[in-house]
Each structure stands twice: as structure tokens, then as C-alpha cells.
N, C-alpha and C positions, 0 to 999 in steps of 0.2 A: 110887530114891525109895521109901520105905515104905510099906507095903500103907495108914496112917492117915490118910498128908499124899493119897497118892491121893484117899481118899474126901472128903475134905475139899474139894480141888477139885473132884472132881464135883457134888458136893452143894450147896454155896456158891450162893446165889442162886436157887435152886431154889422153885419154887412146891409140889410134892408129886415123892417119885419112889414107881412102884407096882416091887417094893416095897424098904424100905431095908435089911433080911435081906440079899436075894437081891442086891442091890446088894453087899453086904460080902462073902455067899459067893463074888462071880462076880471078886471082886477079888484074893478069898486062894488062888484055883489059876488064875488067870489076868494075866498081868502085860502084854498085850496087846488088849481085850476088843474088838468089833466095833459100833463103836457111827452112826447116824445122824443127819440131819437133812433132812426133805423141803422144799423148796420149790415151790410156782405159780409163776409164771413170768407179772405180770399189769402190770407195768411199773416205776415206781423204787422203789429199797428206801428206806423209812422207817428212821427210827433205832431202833424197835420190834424191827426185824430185824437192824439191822445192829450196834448196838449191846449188845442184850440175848442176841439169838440168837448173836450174831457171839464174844463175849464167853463165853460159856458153850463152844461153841466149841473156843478156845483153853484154856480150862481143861482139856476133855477130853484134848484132844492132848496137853497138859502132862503129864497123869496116865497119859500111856501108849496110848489107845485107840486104834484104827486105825480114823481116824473115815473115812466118804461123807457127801459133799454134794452130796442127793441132786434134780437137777435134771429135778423132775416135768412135763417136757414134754407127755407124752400126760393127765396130771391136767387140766392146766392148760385141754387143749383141750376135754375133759370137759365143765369145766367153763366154756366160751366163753370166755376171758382173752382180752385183747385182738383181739376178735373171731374168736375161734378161729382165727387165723390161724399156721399151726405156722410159717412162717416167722420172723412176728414175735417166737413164742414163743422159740425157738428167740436167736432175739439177744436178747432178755430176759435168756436161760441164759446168755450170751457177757458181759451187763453185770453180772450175781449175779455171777461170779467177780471179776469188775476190782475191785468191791466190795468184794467179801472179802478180795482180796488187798492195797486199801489199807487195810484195814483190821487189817492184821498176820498175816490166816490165808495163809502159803504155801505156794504151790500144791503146794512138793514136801514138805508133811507134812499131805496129805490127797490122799483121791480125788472125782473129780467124775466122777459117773456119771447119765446119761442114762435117764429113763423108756424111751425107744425104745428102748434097750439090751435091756431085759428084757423089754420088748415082743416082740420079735423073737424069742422061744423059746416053742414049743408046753409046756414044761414050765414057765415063769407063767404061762401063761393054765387051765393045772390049775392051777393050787393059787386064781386065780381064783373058779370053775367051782365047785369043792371048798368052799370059803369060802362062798358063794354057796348050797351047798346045805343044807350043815350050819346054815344060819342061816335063821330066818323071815324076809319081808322085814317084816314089822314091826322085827324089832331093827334091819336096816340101815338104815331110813327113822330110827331114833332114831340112827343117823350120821351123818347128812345135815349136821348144821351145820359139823363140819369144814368145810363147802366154805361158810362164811360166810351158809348159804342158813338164814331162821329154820324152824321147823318147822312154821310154819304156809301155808309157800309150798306156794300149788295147781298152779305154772305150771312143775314142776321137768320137764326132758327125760329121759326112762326111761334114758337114755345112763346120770343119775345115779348112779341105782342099783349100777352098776358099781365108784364110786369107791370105797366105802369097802370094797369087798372088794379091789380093787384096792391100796390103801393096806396091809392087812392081807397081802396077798400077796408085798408089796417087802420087807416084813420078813424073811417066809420065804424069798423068792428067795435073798436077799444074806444069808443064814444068821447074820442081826442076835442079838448081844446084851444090846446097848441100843436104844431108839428116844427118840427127842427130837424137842419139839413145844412149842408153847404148851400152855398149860391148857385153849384151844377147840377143842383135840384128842384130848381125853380119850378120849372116845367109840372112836374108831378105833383107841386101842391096846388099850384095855380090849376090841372085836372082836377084834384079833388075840390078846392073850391067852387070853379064852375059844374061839378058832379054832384053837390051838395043839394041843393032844390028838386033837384030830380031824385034824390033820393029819400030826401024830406026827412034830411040830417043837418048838423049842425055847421058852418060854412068855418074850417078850422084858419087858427089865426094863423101864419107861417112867419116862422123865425129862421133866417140864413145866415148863417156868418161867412168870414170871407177862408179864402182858399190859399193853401200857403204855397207857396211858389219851389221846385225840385229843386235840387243843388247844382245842376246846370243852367237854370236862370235864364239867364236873356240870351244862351246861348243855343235852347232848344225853343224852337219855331213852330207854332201849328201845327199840329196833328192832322187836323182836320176841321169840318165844318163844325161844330158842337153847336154851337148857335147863332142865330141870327146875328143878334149884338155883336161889333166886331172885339168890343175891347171883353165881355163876358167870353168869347171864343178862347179868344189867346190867355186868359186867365185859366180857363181848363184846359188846354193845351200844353201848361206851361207846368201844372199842378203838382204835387211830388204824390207818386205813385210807388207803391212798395214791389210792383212789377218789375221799374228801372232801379234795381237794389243801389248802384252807385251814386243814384241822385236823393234817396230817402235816408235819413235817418232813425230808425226802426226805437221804441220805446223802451226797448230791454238789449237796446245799442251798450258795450262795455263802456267807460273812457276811453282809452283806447281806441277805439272803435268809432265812437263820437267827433274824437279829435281827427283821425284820418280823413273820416268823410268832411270834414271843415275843412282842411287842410287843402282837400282836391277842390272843393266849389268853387264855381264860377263869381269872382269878386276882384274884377280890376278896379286898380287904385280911381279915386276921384269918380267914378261910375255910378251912381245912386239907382237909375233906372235896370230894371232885371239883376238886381244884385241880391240871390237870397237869403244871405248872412244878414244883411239889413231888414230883410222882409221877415227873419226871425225874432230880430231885438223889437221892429214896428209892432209885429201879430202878436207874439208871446212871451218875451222877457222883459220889457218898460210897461207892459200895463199887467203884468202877473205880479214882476216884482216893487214897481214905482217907481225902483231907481236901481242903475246898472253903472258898474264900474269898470272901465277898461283901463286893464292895468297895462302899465308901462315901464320901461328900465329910465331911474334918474334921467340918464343922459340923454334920453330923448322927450324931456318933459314931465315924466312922473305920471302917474295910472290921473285919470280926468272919471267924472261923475256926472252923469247926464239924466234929469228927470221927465224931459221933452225929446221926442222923436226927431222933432225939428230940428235942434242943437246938435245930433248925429250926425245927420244927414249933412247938414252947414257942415260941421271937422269933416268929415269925410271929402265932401263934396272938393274941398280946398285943398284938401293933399297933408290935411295940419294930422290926421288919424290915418295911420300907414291899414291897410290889409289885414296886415298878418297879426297885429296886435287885436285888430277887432275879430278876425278869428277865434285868436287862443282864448282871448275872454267868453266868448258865444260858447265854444266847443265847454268851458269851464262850468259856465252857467246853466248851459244844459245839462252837463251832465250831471250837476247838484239838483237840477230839478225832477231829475228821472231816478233816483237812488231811490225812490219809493219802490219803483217797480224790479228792480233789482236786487230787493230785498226781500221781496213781496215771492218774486222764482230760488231765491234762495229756500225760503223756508217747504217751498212747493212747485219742484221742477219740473213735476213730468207735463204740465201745459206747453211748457215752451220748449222743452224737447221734443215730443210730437211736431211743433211747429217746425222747426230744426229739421226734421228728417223730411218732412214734406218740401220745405225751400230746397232741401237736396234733391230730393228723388223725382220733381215733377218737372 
């Protein structure tokens, strides 16, 4: 594959990468590059994850990279997930993979490497320690929303403090030369970048893609400060989090189940702005599939075929695309897209069982 078609699938659906130079230099003497993806471990995967993160992904590996999937157990306890309980965390990690792998990423063209892995070496808890000094804790407290905490929270455990050097530390351990995140992770590659000379590591490229918006939409406002930037704020403010069960749609979601929660989102007629049925066909159904059909009954025009996002958003916009049909097809289309992973706990249940009793009992 050539060094162009490479970059192309890296880049492809990319919200920013830091920076696209060193993206291209790191492509033209490297035809293998080392690249990651951290996860918490905090219960079912949304389609935020599984679908945008998941998908990117597969692109990497396409283009060559010798990706880790990087299963942040001790993060996770960090930061309390599922009642800090590393057990439960820990099967969390056991259901991220069942997920990933129905969802086409296979396990033998990637790694899955464990937080406690690098835990267990006095030489990360340097470059910890190191990270940690070279920094004021002012800048690391301006890291703190990675872990979903806004910046105004008075009530964070000192433990915290640790994460985002920690985070900045796994890049170095595992001698990354990519690192991949949402865009409400800025913050923590941008520490490891400026951390990298000081520790007389490699200064890692950072890949963000963007954040898909809850099923309450433009109806759920600000959380809180997350960041400076006002419109990066209300982007994680607005994020679908598998915390608000009514607003995510979880990856080993039934039909059924997919349909409902379409059914309830926030999507008034002619609305385009904070609309997150739109923001699913934008993020992941016209650039996953190329082209989407929303079907219709004769009499009101017959099912239309959209290869541009723009041409949605126009029928919509105009009133010519009712709601409820751009629903049923979305609820449709998803759920054709997630049968990997629903077959995937058919043949091996007890992951998301496990999961199952923990959404219950916590």
C-alpha cells in the first residue's frame, strides 16, 4: 500500500491530528508505526465507542500500524468506575474485547495490553514521578477533564492527580508513535507532548476524532466547565455517556431496544443543530456505509438515497424528510451494523452478562 492511500486512512474522519507533518514524516521511514487507543473500563460500550472509535481503529490497522488496545484498568479504578471494584473492572476489559471483535477488529491484528501490565515496573512509575515533576500541578489539574470530571469539581480524590501523568506515562512506556482519543482528550496528549523532551522520549503524534453527541441532543446543556474553548465545552457536555442509559445506545443494544431509544431522541422536525439522529448518519452511517437509504411509504414520496451529508441535512432542514422516517431507517441501519456484536455474545455470554448484573446492582 502506498505511503498517500496510508495517510488517507489514518486521517479520514478525524476530528484534528497534532500534527499532520509529522503524521506524513512518521509514515515516509516507517511502514509499521506504533500506534494506540486507551480505554476505562466503566461498563457497556456505546456506539460513540464502538462505532467511531472502533472504526478508526480498523482503519489504522489497514494502513499498517501496530495498533494496542490499551485496557486502562488501574485508570479506571483511579478514577472509581464501577465502584472501583478491579474485579468488576477487569470483566469490563473481558466485554471491550468481545466487542471489538464483533465488531470486526481481530484479536490477531492487534494487542490488548493491560494498565497492570505497566503497572508492575518500577521503570513506569518513573517516568510517572518524572512527568509529575517537570509539570506544575496547575497544568495537570487543566487535565483533569479527560477523566469526564468538569473543572470546576471541588470533591476530586488527590489519587486524581496521578491520572493524567499516568496517561502521558503509557505513551512512553509502550514507546508510542501514535496516540488516539476523542477530542476530550486533548489535554493529556498535548501533557505528553510537551512531557516528551523532558523525558528525552519520543514527542507522540495525537489522533482525535470527534464526539458523538447523547440522544438528548440539544436538549441537554453544559455540565460544566470541561474546557476553556466554549464550543469544545458543550461538545463534552453534550456527549453520549453510557452513565445517562436513556441517552446512549449501548453496542449489544437488541433491535428492539435500538429502535426505542431512537424513537425517544431529541429530533424536531426541520432542526439540524443538536439533532443526534443526524449527528449519527454525519459521524457513522454515510461515511461507514457511503450511502444510506431512508426509506419511505409510496405516498409520501418513496424511500430517497443520500451519498452527501449536505443533501440530509437540506431534506431535513425543509421539512421535505419527516423525523420519524429518518429514525426508523437510523434505528435500522444501526442495528444491521451492531449484529456483529450480538452474535459475537451469542456464541459467548457470560461477558455481557457480568456486565448485565453490574448495570443492575451498582
Amino acid at each position: 500500500m502506498d505511503m498517500q492511500h496510508r495517510l488517507e486512512l489514518i486521517v479520514r474522519g478525524t476530528h484534528e491530528i497534532i500534527t499532520a507533518e509529522e503524521l506524513q514524516q512518521l509514515l515516509e521511514i516507517t511502514s509499521s508505526p506504533k500506534a494506540y487507543w486507551g480505554f476505562e473500563l466503566s461498563g457497556g460500550m456505546h456506539i460513540g465507542t464502538g462505532l467511531i472509535c472502533g472504526a478508526k481503529i480498523k482503519d489504522m490497522v489497514e494502513a499498517g500500524c501496530d495498533f494496542t488496545i490499551f485496557l486502562a484498568d488501574w485508570h479506571s479504578w483511579i478514577n472509581n468506575k464501577l465502584g472501583g471494584d478491579m474485579e468488576n473492572i477487569r470483566a469490563c476489559g473481558e466485554y471491550f474485547k468481545e466487542c471489538f471483535t464483533g465488531l470486526g477488529i481481530l484479536p490477531e491484528k492487534v494487542t490488548y495490553r493491560w494498565a497492570s501490565e505497566l503497572a508492575s515496573s518500577i521503570d513506569y512509575w518513573e517516568k510517572v514521578v518524572r512527568i509529575a515533576k517537570s509539570n506544575s500541578a496547575q497544568r495537570i489539574w487543566r487535565a483533569l477533564p479527560i477523566m469526564g470530571r468538569d473543572m470546576d469539581s471541588k470533591e476530586i480524590e488527590a489519587a486524581a492527580l496521578l491520572y493524567p501523568c499516568m496517561q502521558a506515562a503509557d505513551i512512553f512506556q509502550m514507546d508510542l508513535d501514535i496516540a488516539c482519543a476523542g477530542i476530550d482528550q486533548r489535554k493529556a496528549h498535548i501533557l505528553a507532548r510537551e512531557s516528551a523532551s523532558k523525558l528525552q522520549g519520543k514527542k507522540p503524534i495525537s489522533l482525535h476524532t470527534p464526539l458523538l453527541m447523547g440522544l438528548a441532543g440539544g436538549k441537554m446543556g453544559p455540565t460544566g466547565a470541561f474546557d476553556e474553548n466554549p464550543a469544545l465545552d458543550a461538545q463534552i457536555g453534550r456527549k453520549m455517556a453510557k452513565s445517562i442509559p436513556e441517552s446512549s445506545i449501548l453496542v449489544h443494544d437488541t433491535p428492539e431496544q435500538i429502535s426505542a431509544k431512537t424513537q425517544s431522541a431529541y429530533c424536531p422536525p426541520k432542526e439540524t443543530e443538536g439533532n443526534p439522529i443526524l449527528e449519527i448518519v454525519r459521524l457513522i452511517l454515510l461515511p461507514q456505509l457511503g450511502r444510506i437509504e431512508i426509506e419511505r411509504p409510496p405516498k409520501y414520496g418513496g424511500s430517497l438515497s443520500f451519498e452527501r451529508y449536505e443533501l440530509i441535512e437540506e431534506e431535513y432542514r425543509s421539512g421535505r424528510l419527516h423525523p420519524l422516517d429518518l429514525k426508523n431507517s437510523v434505528a435500522t441501519l444501526l442495528s444491521a451494523r451492531l449484529e456483529g456484536v450480538r452474535e459475537a455474545f451469542r456464541k459467548n455470554p457470560k461477558p455481557l452478562e457480568l456486565i448485565k448484573v453490574m448495570e443492575v446492582t451498582r
